[in-house]
N, C-alpha and C positions, 0 to 999 in steps of 0.2 A: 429597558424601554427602547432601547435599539434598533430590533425590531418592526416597534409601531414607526419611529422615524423612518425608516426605509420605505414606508406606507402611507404616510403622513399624504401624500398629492392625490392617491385613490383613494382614503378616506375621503378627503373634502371633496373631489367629485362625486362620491356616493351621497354624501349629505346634501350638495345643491341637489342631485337626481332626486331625493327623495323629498326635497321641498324645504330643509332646511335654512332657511333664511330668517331675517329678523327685517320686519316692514316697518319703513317711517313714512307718517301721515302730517305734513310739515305744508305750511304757507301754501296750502291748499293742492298739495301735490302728492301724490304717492310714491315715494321712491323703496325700491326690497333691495335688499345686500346681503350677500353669505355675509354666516355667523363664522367667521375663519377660527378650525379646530386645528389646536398642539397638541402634540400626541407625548409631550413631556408632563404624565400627570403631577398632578399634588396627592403629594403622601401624608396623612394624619395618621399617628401609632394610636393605637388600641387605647391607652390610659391616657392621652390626650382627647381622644375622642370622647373618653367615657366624660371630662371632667367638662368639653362643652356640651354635650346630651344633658345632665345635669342641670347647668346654669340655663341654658335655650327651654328648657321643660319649664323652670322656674320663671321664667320673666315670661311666656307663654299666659301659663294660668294664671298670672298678675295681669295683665294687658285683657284677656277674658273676664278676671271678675271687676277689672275697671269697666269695662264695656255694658256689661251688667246691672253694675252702677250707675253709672253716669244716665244711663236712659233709664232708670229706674228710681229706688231712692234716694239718690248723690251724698250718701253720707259723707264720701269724699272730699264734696264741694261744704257740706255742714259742718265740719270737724276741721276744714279748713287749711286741708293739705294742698288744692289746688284752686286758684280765685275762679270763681263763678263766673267771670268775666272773661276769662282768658278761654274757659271752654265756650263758652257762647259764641265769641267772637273766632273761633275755629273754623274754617271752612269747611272739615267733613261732619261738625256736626250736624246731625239731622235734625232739627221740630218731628218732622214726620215720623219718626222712625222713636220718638218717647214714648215710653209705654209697650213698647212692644218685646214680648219675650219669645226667642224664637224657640224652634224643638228641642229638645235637651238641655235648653240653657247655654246652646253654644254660640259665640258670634264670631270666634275666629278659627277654622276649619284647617285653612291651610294659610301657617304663616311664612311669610319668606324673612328672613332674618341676616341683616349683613354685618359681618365682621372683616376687623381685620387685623393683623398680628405684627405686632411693631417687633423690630428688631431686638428687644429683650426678652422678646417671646411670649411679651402677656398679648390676649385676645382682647378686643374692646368691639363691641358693640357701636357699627354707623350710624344704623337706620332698622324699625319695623316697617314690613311690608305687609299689612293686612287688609288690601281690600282686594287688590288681584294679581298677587302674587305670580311671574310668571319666572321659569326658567328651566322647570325638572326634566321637561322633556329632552333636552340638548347632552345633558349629560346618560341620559336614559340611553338615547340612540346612538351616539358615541362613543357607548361601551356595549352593546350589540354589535356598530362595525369593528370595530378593534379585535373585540372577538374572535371574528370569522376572519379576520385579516392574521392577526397572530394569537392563535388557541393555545399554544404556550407559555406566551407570557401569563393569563392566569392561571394555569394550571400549574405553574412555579412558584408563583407568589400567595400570601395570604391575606387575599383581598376578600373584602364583603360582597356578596355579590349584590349589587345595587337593583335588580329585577323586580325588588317586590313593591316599586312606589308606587304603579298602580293597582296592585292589591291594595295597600296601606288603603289608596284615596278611596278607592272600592267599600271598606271597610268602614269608613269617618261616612263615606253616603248611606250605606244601607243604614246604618246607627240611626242616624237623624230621619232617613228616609221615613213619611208621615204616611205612605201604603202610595204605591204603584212605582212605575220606572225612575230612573235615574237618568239623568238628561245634562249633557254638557251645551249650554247654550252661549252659539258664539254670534258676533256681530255679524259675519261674513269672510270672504275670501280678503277683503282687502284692511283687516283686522293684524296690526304688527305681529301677533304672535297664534294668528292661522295654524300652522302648522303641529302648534301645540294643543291647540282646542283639538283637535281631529285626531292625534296619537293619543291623546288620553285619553279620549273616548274608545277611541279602539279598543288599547288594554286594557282598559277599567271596564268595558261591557257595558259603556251606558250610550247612548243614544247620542250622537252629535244633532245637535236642532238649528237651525236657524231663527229669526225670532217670529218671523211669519209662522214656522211650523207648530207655534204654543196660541191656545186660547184660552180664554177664563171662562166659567158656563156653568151655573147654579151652585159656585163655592168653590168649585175646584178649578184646576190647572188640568187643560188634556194636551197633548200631542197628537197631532192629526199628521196620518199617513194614507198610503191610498187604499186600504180597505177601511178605514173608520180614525177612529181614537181609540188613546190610552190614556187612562188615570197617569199623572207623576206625582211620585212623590218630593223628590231632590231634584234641585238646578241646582249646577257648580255651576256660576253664571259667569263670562269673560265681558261682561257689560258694566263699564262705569255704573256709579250709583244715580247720577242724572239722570242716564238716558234710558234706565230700567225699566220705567213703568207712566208714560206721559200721564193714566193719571192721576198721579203721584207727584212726579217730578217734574224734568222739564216736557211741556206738553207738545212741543214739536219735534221732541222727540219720534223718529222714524225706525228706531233698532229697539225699542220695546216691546213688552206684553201689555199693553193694558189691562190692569187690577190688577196682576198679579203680587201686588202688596199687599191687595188687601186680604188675598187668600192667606197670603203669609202671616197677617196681623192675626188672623182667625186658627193658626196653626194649623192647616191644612195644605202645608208644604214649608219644606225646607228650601233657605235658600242658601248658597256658600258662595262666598261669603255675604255674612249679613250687610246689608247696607247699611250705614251710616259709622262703618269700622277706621272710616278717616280720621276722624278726632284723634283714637289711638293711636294713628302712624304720621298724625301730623308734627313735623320737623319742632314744634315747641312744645310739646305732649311728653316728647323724647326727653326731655329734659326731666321730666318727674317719673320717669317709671323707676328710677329707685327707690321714690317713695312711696309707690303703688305698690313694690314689693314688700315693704315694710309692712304698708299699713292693712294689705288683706292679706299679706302670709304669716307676716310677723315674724319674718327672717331678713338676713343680710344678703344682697345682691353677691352670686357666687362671679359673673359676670359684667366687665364693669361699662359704663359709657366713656367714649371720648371724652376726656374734660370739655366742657360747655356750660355758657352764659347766655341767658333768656337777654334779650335787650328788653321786654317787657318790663325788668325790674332794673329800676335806677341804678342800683349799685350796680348792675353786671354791665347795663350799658352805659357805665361812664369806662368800665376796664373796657370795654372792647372798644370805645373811642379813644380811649387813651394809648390801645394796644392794636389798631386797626390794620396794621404792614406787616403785623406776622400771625395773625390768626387768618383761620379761610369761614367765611361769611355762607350763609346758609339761607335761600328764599324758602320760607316751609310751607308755601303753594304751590313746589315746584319739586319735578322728579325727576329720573333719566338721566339725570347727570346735569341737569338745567337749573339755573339758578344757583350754582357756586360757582362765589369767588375767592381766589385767594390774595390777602391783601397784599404779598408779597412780588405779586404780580402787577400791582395797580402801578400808575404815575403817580406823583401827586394832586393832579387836576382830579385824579378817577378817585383818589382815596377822600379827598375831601365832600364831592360831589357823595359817596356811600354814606359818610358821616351825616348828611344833610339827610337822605333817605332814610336810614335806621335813626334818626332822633324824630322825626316826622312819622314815620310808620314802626317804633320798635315791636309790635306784638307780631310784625312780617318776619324777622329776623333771630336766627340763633347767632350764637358764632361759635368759635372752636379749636383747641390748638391742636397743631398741625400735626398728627402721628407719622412718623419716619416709619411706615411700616414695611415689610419686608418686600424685594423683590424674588421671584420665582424667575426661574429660565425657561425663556422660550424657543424655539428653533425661525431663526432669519436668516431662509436661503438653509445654506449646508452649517452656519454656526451659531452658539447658543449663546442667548443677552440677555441679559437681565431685565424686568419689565415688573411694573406695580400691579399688584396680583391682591384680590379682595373674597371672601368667599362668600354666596347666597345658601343658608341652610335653611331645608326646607322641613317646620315643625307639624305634625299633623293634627287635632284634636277630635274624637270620636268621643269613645267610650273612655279612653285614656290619652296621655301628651306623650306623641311618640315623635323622633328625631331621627327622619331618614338619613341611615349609613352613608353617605352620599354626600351628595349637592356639588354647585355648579359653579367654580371658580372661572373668574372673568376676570383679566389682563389689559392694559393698555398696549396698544403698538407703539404710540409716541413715548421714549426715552425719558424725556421732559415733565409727561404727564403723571399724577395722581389720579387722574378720572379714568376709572375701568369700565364704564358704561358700555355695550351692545350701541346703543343711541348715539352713543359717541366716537366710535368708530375700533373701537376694543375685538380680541376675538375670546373662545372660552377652553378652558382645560377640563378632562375628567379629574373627580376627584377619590382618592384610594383612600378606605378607613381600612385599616387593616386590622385583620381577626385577633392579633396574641401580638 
């Protein structure tokens, strides 16, 4: 990797040129900041790789036929794996969204999936990302420039070539696609992750829209250009599930399609992701998908979760009261890196003060002991440090559950920190699966 470090400062200037940034929309302000790339990849060998492909495919199509479920017959909730109460009082449960089966049966298209590898080497599971999953494009284009900056180092090494993600997502649309174009619909320019609605659109062939550009008109969904309209079949939508469709959702909402749910209720488009996929990626949801795996695979989780306590349930929120200085506190209406705390960090004033909050609101709260998980090396300046290092895999679901060779390992700068967030002031590494 050599090499790419001697190129590392024209990399990141070709990334800002090319628009690569990551936008925060914060206390009413828009502030953009490069995505800062290390050109010191992460390497995963071949049989490591194979055994997360595996377990990420498995907890995949668990999290889909909860999805399934849960808006459909909840035998889950009747058989009494998950209380009825706990999913209700979810915030990304939908009302709206019961009853509805979308094309193919799929509701989670592209899931992002974070792990991370504690120092004894086992992989755990943080977080499912299934409503909008962002990051493939960073590493996509990152190993494009690397590329063309040093074409030897792949051509040494036995790396997967990482190029086919937008085929892959190419693939999962046409699949679902219900007859006409394929359409990445994004909020706008001043959308945090802009830059990626627009490269995927590009590679994947499908149409970048803004939401002005989409209308509903006797059942379908068209896209209006300057000679007329086209039928769509697929939206990969970059739209919270809010502000999709005012009227559906929220009605002042301004970045929607109006109806376009209800085309979708009537199967006459795809949408990716489905709305209402928040339930499954909400931070106390997390805590049962090893039993989602059990009870619609009827297998054993090959991958496992962080240990984690619902405070929902008396007995776990007296341990996390009783243990609240060394586990890190989890808000599961909260993303980005927002809404963790770690109690080891707190005062006393501040840990008593959370106690009072999570016995007042425990169904807001997971908690979770703390994984000492590995640092990667990053380059600071001319020398290499150590820095807490988290990976985003990105799972596809089409016709089959496929696990792009890939994905998009993200790093804290702060020494100090656990939080690898973009949102948080992190930058990201490519990541190398290697062929043999």
């Amino acid at each position: 990797m050599k090499e790419l470090v001697n190129h590392t400062e024209g990399i990141n200037r070709l990334l800002a040129r090319y628009g690569v940034k990551f936008g925060i929309y914060k206390n009413g302000t828009f502030h953009e900041q490069l995505f800062p790339f290390d050109p010191l990849a992460r390497v995963i060998e071949a049989s490591e790789f194979a055994y997360l492909e595996k377990g990420l495919i498995q907890r995949v199509n668990a999290l889909n036929a909860f999805l399934g479920d849960v808006y459909g017959e909840q035998k889950i909730i009747k058989d009494g794996v998950i209380p009825e109460d706990f999913i209700y009082s979810s915030k990304g449960y939908l009302i709206q969204c019961r009853g509805i089966m979308p094309p193919k049966g799929i509701y989670s298209h592209i899931s992002g999936i974070d792990l991370v590898q504690a120092k004894d080497k086992t992989w755990y599971i943080l977080e499912d990302n299934l409503r909008i999953p962002s990051g493939a494009s960073y590493p996509l284009i990152a190993r494009e420039l690397t590329r063309q900056a040093s074409p030897r180092t792949f051509a040494d090494k036995r790396i997967i070539d990482n190029r086919n993600y937008a085929s892959m997502l190419k693939e999962v649309m046409d699949h679902v696609n219900t007859g006409g174009i394929n359409v990445v619909l994004t909020p706008g320019r001043y959308n945090a992750a802009f830059f990626e609605h627009s490269y995927l659109a590009e590679r994947s062939g499908a149409v970048l829209a803004m939401p002005q550009d989409l209308f509903v008109e006797d059942g379908y969904v068209y896209y209006r250009h300057y000679s007329g309209r086209e039928k769509v079949g697929a939206v990969y939508r970059r739209i919270s599930d809010e502000y999709l469709d005012p009227l559906t959702f929220e009605p002042e909402s301004l970045i929607g399609v109006p109806g376009i749910v209800d085309v979708y209720r009537e199967g006459k488009v795809a949408l990716l992701n489905a709305p209402g996929n928040g339930v499954a990626d909400d931070k106390g949801s997390y805590y049962f998908v090893p039993h989602m795996i059990r009870y619609y695979l009827g297998e054993e989780p090959i991958l496992h979760n962080a240990p984690t306590y619902l405070a929902f349930y008396e007995k776990d929120r007296n341990y996390i009261l009783e243990h609240l200085s060394t586990l890190v506190i989890k808000d599961v209406s909260e993303a980005g890196g927002y809404g963790v705390a770690f109690g080891s960090d707190m005062t006393g004033e501040e840990l008593k003060h959370m106690a009072e909050v999570i016995t007042n609101e425990p169904r807001r709260f997971i908690a979770q002991e703390v994984i000492d998980f590995i640092d990667l090396d990053i380059m600071e300046g001319d020398e290499q440090v150590p820095r807490k290092a988290d990976l985003r895999a990105f799972v596809l679901t089409g016709e089959t559950t496929k696990v792009w060779a890939s994905g998009l390992t993200r790093f804290s700068r702060n020494p100090d920190s656990f939080v690898v967030n973009s949102s948080q002031g992190g930058g990201f590494k490519d990541t190398w699966v290697l062929s043999r």
